[in-house]
C-alpha positions as CSV (number, residue, x, y, z in Angstrom):
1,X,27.3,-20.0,70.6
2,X,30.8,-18.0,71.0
3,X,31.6,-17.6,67.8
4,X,29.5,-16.7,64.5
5,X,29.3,-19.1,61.2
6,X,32.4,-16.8,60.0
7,X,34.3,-16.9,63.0
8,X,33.6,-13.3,64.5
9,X,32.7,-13.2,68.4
10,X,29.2,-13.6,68.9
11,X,29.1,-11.5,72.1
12,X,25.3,-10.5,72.4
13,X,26.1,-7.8,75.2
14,X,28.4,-5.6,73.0
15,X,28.9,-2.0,75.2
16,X,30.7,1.2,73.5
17,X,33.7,1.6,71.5
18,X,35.9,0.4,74.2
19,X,36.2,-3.7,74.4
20,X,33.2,-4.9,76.6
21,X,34.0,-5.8,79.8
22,X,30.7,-8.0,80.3
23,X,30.0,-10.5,77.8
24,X,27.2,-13.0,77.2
25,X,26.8,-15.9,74.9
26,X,23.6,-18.0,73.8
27,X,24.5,-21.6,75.3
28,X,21.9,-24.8,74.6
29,X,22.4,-28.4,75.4
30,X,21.4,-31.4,72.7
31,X,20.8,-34.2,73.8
32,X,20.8,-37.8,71.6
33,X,17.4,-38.7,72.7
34,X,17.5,-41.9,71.3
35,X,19.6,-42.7,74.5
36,X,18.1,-40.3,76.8
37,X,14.5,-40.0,76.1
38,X,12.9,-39.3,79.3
39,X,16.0,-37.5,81.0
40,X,14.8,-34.3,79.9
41,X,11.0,-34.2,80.0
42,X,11.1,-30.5,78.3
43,X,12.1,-29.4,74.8
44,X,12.1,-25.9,73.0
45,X,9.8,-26.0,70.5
46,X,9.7,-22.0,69.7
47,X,12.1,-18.7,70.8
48,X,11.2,-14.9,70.2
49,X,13.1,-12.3,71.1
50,X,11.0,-9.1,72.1
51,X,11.5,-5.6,73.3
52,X,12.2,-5.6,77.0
53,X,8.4,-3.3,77.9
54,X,6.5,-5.7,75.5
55,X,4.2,-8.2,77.1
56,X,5.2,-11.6,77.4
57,X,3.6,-13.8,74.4
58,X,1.4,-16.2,75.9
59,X,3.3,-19.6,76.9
60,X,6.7,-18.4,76.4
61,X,9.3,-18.2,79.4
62,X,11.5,-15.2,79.8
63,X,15.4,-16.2,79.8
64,X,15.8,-13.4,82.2
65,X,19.3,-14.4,83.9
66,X,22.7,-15.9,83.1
67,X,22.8,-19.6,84.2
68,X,26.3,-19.4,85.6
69,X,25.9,-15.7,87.2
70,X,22.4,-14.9,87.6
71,X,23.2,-11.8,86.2
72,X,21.0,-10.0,83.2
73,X,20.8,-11.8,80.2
74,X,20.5,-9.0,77.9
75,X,20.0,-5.2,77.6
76,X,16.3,-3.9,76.1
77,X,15.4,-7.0,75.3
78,X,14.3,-10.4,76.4
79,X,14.8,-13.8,74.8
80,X,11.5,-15.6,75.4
81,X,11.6,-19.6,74.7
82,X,8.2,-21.8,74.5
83,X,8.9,-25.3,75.8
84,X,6.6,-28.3,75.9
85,X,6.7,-32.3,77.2
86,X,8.9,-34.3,74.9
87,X,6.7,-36.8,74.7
88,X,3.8,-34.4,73.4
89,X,5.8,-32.1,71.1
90,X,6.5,-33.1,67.8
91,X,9.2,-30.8,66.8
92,X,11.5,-29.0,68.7
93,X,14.5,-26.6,68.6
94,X,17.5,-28.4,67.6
95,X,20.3,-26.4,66.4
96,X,21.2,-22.3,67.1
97,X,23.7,-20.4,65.3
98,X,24.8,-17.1,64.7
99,X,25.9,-14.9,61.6
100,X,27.6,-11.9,60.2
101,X,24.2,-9.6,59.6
102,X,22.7,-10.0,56.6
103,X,26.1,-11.4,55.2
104,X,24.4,-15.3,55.3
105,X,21.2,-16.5,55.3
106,X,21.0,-19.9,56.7
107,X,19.0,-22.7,55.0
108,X,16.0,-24.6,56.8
109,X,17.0,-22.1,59.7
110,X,14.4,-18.9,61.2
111,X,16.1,-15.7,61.9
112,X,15.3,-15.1,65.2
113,X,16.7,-11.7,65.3
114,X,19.4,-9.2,64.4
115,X,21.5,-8.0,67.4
116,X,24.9,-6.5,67.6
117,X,25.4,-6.9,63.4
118,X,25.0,-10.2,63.7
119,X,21.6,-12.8,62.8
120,X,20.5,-15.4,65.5
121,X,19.0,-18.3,63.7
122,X,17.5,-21.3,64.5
123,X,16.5,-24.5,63.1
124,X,13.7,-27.0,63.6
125,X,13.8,-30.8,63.2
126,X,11.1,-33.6,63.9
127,X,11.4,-35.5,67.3
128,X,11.7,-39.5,67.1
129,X,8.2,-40.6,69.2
């Protein structure tokens, strides 16, 4: 998610008044999975985002590192996702997207938190059994 629904950077490791020089982006893959139903045994079917010192709500994951880097994710805070088998779950993250703050609210979508004046939101959808 680089940029927000208005076309601002969605950068969600904004440092100073001087440009950042480290920047981090929410990524996600989708997958048709009418095509690919058992490639990816795993869906998210909930996100948090909590306070770095708070304990870790049962079930959930910590996204702890970069993929690419294996750098910190993010500063004071830690994105927490709650996955399950695709074949048991019945609905499951689907789309991400992020917003001026407080400038949009998205339909059908869950703010999952405010960070750097912007709104991370997600949406839900049923999974084809």
């Amino acid at each position: 998610v680089a940029k927000t629904t208005d076309g601002s950077d969605a950068d969600l490791w904004k440092d100073g008044i001087f440009k950042s020089k480290v920047t981090r982006y929410l990524c996600f893959t989708r997958e048709n999975v009418s095509e690919n139903v058992n490639s990816r045994p795993d869906v998210v079917v909930d996100m948090r985002l909590i306070d770095a010192k708070d304990v870790l709500p049962e079930g959930f994951t910590p996204v702890e590192k970069t993929m690419d880097t294996n750098e910190t994710a993010m500063r004071k805070r830690r994105l927490c996702v709650k996955t399950s088998p695709r074949a048991t779950a019945k609905t499951a993250v689907y789309d991400i997207q992020a917003t001026a703050k407080s400038k949009y609210q998205l339909v059908d979508y869950k703010c999952l938190c405010e960070i750097n004046n912007m709104g991370i939101w997600y949406r839900m959808g049923d999974l084809p059994q």
